[in-house]
C-alpha positions, 0 to 999 in steps of 0.5 A: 515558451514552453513548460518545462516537464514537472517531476513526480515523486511517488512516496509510499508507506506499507500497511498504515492505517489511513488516520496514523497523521498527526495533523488530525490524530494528535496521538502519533507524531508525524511533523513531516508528513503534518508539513506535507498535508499544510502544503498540500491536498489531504484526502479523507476518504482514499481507498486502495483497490486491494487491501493486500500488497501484490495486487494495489503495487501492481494497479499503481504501476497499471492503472488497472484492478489486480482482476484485470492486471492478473495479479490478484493475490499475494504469492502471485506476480504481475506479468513481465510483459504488462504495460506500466506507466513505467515504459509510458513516462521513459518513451516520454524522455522520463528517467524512472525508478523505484527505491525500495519494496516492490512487491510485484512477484511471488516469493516462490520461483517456478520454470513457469513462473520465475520470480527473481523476487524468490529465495535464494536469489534474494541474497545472490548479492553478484546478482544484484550488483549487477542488475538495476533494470530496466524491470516492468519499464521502470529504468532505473531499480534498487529493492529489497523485500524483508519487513524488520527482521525477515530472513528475506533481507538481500537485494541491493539492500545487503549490498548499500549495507555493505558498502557502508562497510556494515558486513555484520548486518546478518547478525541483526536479522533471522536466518530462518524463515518458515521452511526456508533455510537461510543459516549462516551459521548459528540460527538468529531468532526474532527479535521483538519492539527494540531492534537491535539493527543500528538506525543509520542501516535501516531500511528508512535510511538506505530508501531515503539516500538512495532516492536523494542520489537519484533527485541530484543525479536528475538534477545534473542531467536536467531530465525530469524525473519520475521516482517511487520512494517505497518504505516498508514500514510501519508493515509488521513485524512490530520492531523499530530501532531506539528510541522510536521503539520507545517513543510512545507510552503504551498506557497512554495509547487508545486500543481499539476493540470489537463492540459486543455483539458487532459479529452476529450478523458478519461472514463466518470467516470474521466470526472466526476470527474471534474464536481462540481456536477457530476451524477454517478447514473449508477454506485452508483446503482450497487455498492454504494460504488466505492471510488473516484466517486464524484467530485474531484474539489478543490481550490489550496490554500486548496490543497496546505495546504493539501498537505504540511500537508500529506508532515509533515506526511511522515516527521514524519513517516520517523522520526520512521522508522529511530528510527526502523532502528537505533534499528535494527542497535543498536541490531546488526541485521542489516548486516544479516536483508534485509529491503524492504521499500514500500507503498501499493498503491499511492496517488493523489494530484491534478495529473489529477484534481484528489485526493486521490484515486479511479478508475484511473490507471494513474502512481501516483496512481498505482506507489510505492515508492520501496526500498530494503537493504540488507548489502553484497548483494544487491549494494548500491547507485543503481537506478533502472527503472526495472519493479517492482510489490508488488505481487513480493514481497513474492515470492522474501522473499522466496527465501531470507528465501530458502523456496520453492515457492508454485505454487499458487504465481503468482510473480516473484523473483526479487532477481537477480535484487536487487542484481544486477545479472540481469538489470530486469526480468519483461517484463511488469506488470499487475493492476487490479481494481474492485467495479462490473462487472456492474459498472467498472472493469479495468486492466492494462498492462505496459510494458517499453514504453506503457501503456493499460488499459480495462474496461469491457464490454465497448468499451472505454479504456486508451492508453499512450505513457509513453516515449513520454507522461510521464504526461499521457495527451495523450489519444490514444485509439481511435487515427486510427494512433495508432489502431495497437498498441492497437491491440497489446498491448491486444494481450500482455495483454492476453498473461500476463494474461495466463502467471500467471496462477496457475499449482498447479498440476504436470503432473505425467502421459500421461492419 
């Protein structure tokens, strides 16, 4: 008899730290996600490709590095015409679709690069109601793009709001956002912790029914299904709807800090960082937009309160995804559907003097949390320090589905892992992160032990010893003791930068 095709259900936070799970950081509350990892493969040690969004969406969706898909940055896009496992699941009589943040395009529209992810479509709601895709091969979309509060909030988002019978969702978000004017009336300013959106017009609750929607409609027409159910939160703004906004005391929180003296020997750019007024001039000039170069001073009881309310949200976002869980339990799916939870970059909260996001490549902002189930097939109750990447992710999906691999993936299938035929099958992992070749552009090489990154074209670089330094305070790049390591680790790095170069075309003669 054959096998019936196994459904996948691809779940995914934004910008969560890789140890915000409850099962193994007693601080934070997670039962849902703490079920999902019991049943499952918790992996320890996953790392994104990219510790921004555009570029790790887009290696989700192509199973290449943001070097190799193009887009390699925010305020970029991935090209229309890419290759997805999108188009590769459909042609293999999938229904696929994506309920949710996107993220593959830039905010901005050109004639050269248009983005139908851009203002003012975003709120061109007769737009919206008429296009559902197909979009980068996935059959199937239903998106929005504002993190709390934003001003970007439209999409099918404004539209699920509105046929809620909620026409005043406008009240609860700001109108205007940067140099972009989106007055409709009176001008809405931020609001901060405590939202005042009611939590049944959350984005949580408009992902979460809409992804139930599409599991019932699988169900009825028997196909099997490929959905992305992709959250925004806990990405800041740090705001969160009652009682997740109070859920956590923040004089019971742990503040993570910079260690004295940690910064003398990093890149000036994160030296910078901890100065109140710093100067990155050199770098504002050739790209005005590098994200995380400004100074990252901030007082312990704010970021205390910031972080109990980022906790709230992963608390009610764990909330969702356990009403998503339950639905696909409830519809009988479960048992023949592999869920793999994940974040598309992580998150700092002091780590490092540092917050939210930027050009570091320390473990808490290229870390995910990595969970997989898979009922019968993958071992439950299994933790895991193998060497995870997300640009593994589609590769393995494929294998699941029995669809053959194209040869422009760059991952590698980590099946045999997850199912417990293998202890690992990654020797090491790569992260790349660029705003400009003048400005930084870095990668990293990790492997058990160490860890490499280089910038280009600077002298300068980031060595650590993870197992004798797992706090990354420890700068060895210029250490003489440590001058043959080095060595060798960019030798290593060369060496897995050839190994994932694309062989699209087979060798059929001698000349």
């Amino acid at each position: 008899m054959k096998q019936r095709p196994q459904n996948i259900l691809l779940i995914t936070s934004d910008q969560q730290h890789w140890n915000t799970i409850g099962k193994n950081f007693p601080e934070i509350k997670t039962p849902n996600l703490d079920r999902l990892a019991n049943q499952g493969f918790l992996a320890r040690r996953a790392y994104c490709s990219n510790p921004t969004c555009t570029p790790t969406r887009a290696t989700l969706l192509t199973g290449q590095y943001a070097s190799r898909h193009g887009a390699w940055s925010l305020g970029t896009k991935l090209p229309e015409d890419a290759r997805t496992i999108g188009h590769l699941l459909g042609e293999a009589g999938y229904d696929t679709a994506l309920i949710g943040k996107a993220h593959f395009q830039q905010l901005r529209s050109t004639p050269e690069f248009p983005s139908i992810e851009s203002h003012p479509l975003l709120r061109d709601l007769n737009y919206w109601r008429n296009f559902h895709g197909p979009w980068y091969g996935i059959g199937h979309v239903e998106l929005a793009r504002c993190h709390g509060d934003e001003a970007l909030v439209g999409q099918h988002y404004a539209l699920w709001m509105e046929e809620k019978g909620f026409f005043g969702w406008r009240a609860h978000f700001q109108t205007n956002w940067e140099e972009f004017d989106y007055s409709d009336g009176h001008p809405n300013p931020p609001q901060k912790h405590k939202w005042s959106l009611p939590e049944e017009f959350h984005t949580n609750a408009w992902i979460t029914e809409r992804s139930l929607e599409r599991i019932r409609r699988n169900k009825e027409e028997g196909k099997p299904f490929f959905l992305w159910a992709s959250y925004f939160d806990p990405h800041p703004p740090y705001l969160v709807p009652e009682p997740w906004a109070s859920m956590y005391d923040p004089a019971k929180i742990t503040v993570p800090c910079v260690v004295s003296g940690e910064h003398e020997k990093s890149p000036s750019h994160i030296q910078k960082t901890q100065q109140e007024h710093p100067d990155f001039t050199d770098l504002q000039e050739s790209c005005p937009w590098n994200h995380g170069c400004h100074s990252h001073l901030h007082g312990h009881d704010a970021l205390a309160k910031d972080i109990a309310v980022y906790y709230g949200m992963i608390s009610m976002m764990d909330h969702y995804i356990g009403k998503l869980l339950d639905g696909l339990e409830s519809a009988g799916l479960a048992d023949n559907t592999l869920v793999v939870f994940t974040s598309d970059h992580g998150h700092y909260y002091g780590h490092h003097g540092l917050t939210a996001k930027g050009p570091f490549h320390y473990e808490d902002g290229i870390r995910v949390p990595f969970i997989v189930r898979w009922p019968e097939r993958v071992p439950a109750g299994v933790e895991s320090d193998s060497l995870q990447s997300l640009i593994d992710v589609p590769v393995s999906f494929l294998r699941v589905a029995n669809v053959p691999v194209p040869s422009f993936m760059q991952g590698i299938n980590q099946l045999p892992v997850w199912c417990g035929g293998k202890k690992t099958v990654r020797k090491n992992v790569l992260i790349e992160h660029r705003h400009q070749p003048t400005a930084i552009h870095m990668k990293t090489y990790v492997d058990d032990r160490y860890k490499l990154t280089v910038y280009f074209e600077r002298d300068y670089g980031e060595l650590f010893d993870l197992q004798n330094d797992p706090q990354e305070i420890k700068n060895l790049w210029d250490e003489p003791a440590s001058e043959a390591l080095k060595l060798e680790l960019t030798r290593k790095l060369l060496f897995a930068e050839m190994a994932v170069e694309p062989m699209p075309m087979p060798r059929v003669s001698i000349a």
